[in-house]
Structure formats: C-alpha cells, structure tokens
Rosetta silent file (secondary structure, phi, psi, omega in degrees, C-alpha in Angstrom):
SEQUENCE: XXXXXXXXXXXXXXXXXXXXXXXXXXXXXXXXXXXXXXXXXXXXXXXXXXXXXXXXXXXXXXXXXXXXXXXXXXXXXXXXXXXXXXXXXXXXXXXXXXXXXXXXXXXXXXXXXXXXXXXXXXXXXXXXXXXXXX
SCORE:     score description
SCORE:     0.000 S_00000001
   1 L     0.000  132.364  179.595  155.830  162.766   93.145 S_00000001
   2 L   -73.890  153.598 -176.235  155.512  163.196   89.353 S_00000001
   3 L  -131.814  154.356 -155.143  152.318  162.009   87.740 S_00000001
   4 L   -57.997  118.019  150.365  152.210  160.017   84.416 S_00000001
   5 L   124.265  -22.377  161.950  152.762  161.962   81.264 S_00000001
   6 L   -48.204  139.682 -155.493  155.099  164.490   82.773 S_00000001
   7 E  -110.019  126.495  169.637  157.742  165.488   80.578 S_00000001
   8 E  -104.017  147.446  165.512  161.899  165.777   81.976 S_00000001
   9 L    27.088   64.362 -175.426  164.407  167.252   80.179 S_00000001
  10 L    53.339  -58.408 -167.878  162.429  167.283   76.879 S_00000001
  11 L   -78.808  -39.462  163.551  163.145  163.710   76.054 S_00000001
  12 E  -118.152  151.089  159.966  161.633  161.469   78.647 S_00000001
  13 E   -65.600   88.517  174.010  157.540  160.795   79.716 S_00000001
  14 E   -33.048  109.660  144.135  156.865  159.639   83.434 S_00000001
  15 E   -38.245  -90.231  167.112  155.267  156.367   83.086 S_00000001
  16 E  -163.960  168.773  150.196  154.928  155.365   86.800 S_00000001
  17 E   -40.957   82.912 -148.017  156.305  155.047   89.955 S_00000001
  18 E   -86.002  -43.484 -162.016  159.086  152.355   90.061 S_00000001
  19 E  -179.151  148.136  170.863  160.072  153.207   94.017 S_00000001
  20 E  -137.109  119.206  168.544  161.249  156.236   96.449 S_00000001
  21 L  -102.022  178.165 -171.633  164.286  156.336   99.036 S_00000001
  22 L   -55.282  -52.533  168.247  165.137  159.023  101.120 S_00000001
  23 L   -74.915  -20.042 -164.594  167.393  160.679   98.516 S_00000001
  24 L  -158.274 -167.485 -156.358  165.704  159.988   95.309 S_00000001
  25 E  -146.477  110.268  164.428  162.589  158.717   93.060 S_00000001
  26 E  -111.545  138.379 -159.938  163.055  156.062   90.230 S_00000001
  27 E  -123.060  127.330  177.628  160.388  156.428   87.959 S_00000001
  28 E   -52.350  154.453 -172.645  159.573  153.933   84.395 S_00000001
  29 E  -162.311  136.716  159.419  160.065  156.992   81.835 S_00000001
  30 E  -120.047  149.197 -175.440  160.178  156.264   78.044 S_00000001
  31 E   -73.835  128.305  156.516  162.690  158.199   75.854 S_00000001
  32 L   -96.631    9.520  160.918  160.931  159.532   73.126 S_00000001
  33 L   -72.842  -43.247  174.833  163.524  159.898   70.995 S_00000001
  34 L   -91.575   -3.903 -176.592  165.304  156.391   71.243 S_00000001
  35 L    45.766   48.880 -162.736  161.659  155.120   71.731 S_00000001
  36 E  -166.186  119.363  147.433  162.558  152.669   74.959 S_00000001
  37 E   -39.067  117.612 -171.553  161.574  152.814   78.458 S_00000001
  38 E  -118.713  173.924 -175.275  163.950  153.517   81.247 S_00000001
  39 E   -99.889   97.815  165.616  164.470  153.739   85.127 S_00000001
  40 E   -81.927  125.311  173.711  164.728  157.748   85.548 S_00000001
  41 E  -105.594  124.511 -141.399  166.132  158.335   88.688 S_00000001
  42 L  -137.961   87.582 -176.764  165.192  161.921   90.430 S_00000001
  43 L   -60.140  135.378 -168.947  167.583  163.206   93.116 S_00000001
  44 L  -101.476  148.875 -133.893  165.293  164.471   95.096 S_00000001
  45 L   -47.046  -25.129  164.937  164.772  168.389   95.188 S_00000001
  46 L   -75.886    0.755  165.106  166.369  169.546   98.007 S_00000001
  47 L   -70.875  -67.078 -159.526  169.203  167.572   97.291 S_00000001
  48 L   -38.828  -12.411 -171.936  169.501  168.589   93.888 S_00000001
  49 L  -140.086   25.071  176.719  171.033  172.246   94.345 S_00000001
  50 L  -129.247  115.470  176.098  173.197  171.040   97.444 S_00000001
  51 H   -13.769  -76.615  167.927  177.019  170.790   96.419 S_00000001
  52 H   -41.257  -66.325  178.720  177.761  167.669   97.820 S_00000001
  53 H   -55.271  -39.456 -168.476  174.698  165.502   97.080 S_00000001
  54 H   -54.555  -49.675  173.061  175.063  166.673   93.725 S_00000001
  55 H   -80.910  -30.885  154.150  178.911  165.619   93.036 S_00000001
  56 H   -44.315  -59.874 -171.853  177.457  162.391   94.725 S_00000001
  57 H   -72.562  -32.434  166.190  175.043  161.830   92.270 S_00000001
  58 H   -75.255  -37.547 -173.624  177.169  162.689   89.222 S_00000001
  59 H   -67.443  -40.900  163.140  179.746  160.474   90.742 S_00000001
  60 H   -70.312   -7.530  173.822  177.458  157.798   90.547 S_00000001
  61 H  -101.411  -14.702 -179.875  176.205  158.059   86.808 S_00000001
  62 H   -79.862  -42.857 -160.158  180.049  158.798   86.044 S_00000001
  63 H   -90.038  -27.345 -174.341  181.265  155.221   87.819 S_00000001
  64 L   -52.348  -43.854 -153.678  177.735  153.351   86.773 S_00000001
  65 L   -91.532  -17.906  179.946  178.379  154.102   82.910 S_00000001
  66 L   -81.356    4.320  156.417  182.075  152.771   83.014 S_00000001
  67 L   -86.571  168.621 -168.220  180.494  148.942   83.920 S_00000001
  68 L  -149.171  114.385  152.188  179.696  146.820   81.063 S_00000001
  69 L  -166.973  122.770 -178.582  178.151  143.347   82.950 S_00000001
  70 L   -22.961  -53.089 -173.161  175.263  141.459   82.827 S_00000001
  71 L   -65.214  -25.458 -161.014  174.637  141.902   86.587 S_00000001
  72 L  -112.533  153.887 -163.993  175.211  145.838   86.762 S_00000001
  73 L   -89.088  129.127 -161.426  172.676  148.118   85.126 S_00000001
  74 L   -61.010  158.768  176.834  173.287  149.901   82.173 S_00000001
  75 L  -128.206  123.379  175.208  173.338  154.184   82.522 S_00000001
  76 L   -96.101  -58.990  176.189  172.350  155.731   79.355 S_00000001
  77 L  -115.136 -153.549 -170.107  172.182  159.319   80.147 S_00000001
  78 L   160.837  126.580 -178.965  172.713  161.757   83.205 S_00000001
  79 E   167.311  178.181  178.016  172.034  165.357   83.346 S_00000001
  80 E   -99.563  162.496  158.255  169.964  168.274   84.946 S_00000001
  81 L  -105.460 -169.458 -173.195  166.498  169.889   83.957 S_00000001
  82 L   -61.829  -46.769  150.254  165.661  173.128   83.713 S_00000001
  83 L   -59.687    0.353  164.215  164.772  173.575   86.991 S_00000001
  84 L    91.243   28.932  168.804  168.272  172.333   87.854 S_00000001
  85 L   -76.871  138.621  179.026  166.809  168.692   89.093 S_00000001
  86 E   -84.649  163.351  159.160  169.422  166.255   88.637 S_00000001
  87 E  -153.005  127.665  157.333  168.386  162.811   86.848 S_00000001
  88 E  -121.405  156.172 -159.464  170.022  159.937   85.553 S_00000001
  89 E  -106.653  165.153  171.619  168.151  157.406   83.254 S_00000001
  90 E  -144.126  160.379  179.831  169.004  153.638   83.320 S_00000001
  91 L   -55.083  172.136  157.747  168.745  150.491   81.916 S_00000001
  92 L   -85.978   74.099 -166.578  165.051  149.151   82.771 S_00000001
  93 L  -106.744  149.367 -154.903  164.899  145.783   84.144 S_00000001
  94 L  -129.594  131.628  129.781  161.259  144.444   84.614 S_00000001
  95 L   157.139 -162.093 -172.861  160.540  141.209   86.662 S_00000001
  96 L   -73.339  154.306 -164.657  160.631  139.978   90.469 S_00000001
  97 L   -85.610 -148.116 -173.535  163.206  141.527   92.513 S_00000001
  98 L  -119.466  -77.200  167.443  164.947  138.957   94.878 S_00000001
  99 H     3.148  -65.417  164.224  162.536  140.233   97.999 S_00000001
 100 H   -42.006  -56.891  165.128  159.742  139.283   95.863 S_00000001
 101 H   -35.579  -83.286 -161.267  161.261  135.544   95.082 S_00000001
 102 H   -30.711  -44.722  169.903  161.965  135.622   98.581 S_00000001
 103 H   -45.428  -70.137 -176.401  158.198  136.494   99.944 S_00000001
 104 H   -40.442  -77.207  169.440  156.490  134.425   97.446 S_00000001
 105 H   -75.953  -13.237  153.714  158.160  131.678   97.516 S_00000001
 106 L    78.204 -171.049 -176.297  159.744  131.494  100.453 S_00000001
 107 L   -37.489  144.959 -171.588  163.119  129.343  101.630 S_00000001
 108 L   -90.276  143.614 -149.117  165.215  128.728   98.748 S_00000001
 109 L  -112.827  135.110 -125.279  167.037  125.223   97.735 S_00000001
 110 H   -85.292  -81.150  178.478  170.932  125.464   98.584 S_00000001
 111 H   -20.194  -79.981  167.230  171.468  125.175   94.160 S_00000001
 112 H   -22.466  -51.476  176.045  169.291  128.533   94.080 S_00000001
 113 H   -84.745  -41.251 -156.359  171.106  130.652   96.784 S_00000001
 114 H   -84.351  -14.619  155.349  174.424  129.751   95.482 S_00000001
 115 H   -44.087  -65.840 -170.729  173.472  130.487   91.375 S_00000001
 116 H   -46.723  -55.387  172.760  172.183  133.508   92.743 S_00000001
 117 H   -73.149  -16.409  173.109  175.459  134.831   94.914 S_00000001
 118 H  -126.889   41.049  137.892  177.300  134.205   92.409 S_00000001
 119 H   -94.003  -43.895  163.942  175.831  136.709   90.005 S_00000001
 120 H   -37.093  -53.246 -177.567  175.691  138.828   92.839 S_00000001
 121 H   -98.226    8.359  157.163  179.678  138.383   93.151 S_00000001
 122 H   -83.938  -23.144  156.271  180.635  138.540   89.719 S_00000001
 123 H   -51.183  -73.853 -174.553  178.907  142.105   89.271 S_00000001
 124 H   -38.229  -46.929 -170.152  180.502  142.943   92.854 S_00000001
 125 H   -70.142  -41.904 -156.525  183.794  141.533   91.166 S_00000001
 126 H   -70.135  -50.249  173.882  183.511  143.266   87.991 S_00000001
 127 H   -20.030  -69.210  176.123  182.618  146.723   89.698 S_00000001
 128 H   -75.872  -15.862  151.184  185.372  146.823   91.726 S_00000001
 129 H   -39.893  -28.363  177.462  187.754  145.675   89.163 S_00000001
 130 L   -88.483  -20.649 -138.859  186.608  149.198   87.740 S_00000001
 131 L    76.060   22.990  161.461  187.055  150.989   91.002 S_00000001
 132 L  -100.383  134.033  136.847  183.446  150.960   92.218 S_00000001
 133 L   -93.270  120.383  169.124  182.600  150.191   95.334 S_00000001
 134 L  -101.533    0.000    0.000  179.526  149.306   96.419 S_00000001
C-alpha cells in the first residue's frame, strides 16, 4: 500500500486510500499538472508484468475512455511507471456509494429504487451501445 505523498509516473501525489480488490488499489491522487484530484487505479504488482492481466487492464482504460455518460466514469489517462506498474487515473466521484445509502438508511421507498435503476440502466445501456460489457 502506497502512503500519502508518493509520487506515480511524475504527475500524480497519493492522497489516500480510496479501496483494494484482489487485482488492484484505487487510490485519491491529485495531478499536479492539471491541478485536480483523481481515482488512480494500481494493478496490483504481480499482475502488472503478467501478459494477460495486463492486456486486461489496458482493455479496460481503452473501452472506459470511449463512454461519454453521466453514469460511467470518466478515464483521463492510462499508462505504466517506471517500474512497469500499470495505472489508470479516473474521474473522482466523492459522496455515499449506494451500500452506504443502503446501511444508513436502510429500506428504500419504491420512487427511490426505481430513479436509481434507471441510472444504473441507462449507463448499462449506453456502455453497451459502445460495445462494453459489464
């Protein structure tokens, strides 16, 4: 795990710790060039110099940056570091997840789930409309 002020690929500054799956690390980063905080996403290193995961991971910052929709997250960059760690940065969206909602607040009012799925299935629509599948 990276610790706050660590520097990737010249341009972005570890923040914090947004979350870690099995394959990867998304971490708040701010660009210092563009001056704006991002999701850095960090395949993580033994992945990173195995063929497959790799063209996985590129595949996904290749089909990510050809959506344009409120619902799906923007991908601003995508590349390796020196050590040959892959990363791709993303938009940054800040507030409660749906989990969160869910916890907190608990059952949901009918109006509420169905606003909700169907931002969920106009992303899902627009995606695949691209050729992504999620």
């Amino acid at each position: 795990m990276l610790t706050p002020g660590t520097k990737i690929a010249l341009r972005y500054r570890i923040e914090k710790l947004i979350g870690k799956g099995g394959m990867a690390t998304v971490y708040n980063a701010h660009h210092s060039s563009l001056r704006r905080n991002v999701a850095l996403k960090l395949l993580a290193p033994r992945f990173s110099h195995h063929p497959t995961m790799g063209i996985r991971f590129e595949r996904e910052a290749h089909n990510g940056a050809r959506l344009n929709h409120p619902g799906c997250v923007r991908i601003y960059d995508y590349g390796s570091t020196v050590d040959g760690e892959r990363f791709l940065a993303m938009e940054l969206i800040e507030g409660p997840t749906l989990r969160r909602r869910i916890t907190e607040a608990g059952r949901m009012g009918t109006r509420e789930v169905v606003a909700i799925v169907r931002q969920i299935l106009g992303a899902l629509a627009h995606a695949h409309k691209n050729g992504v599948l999620h």
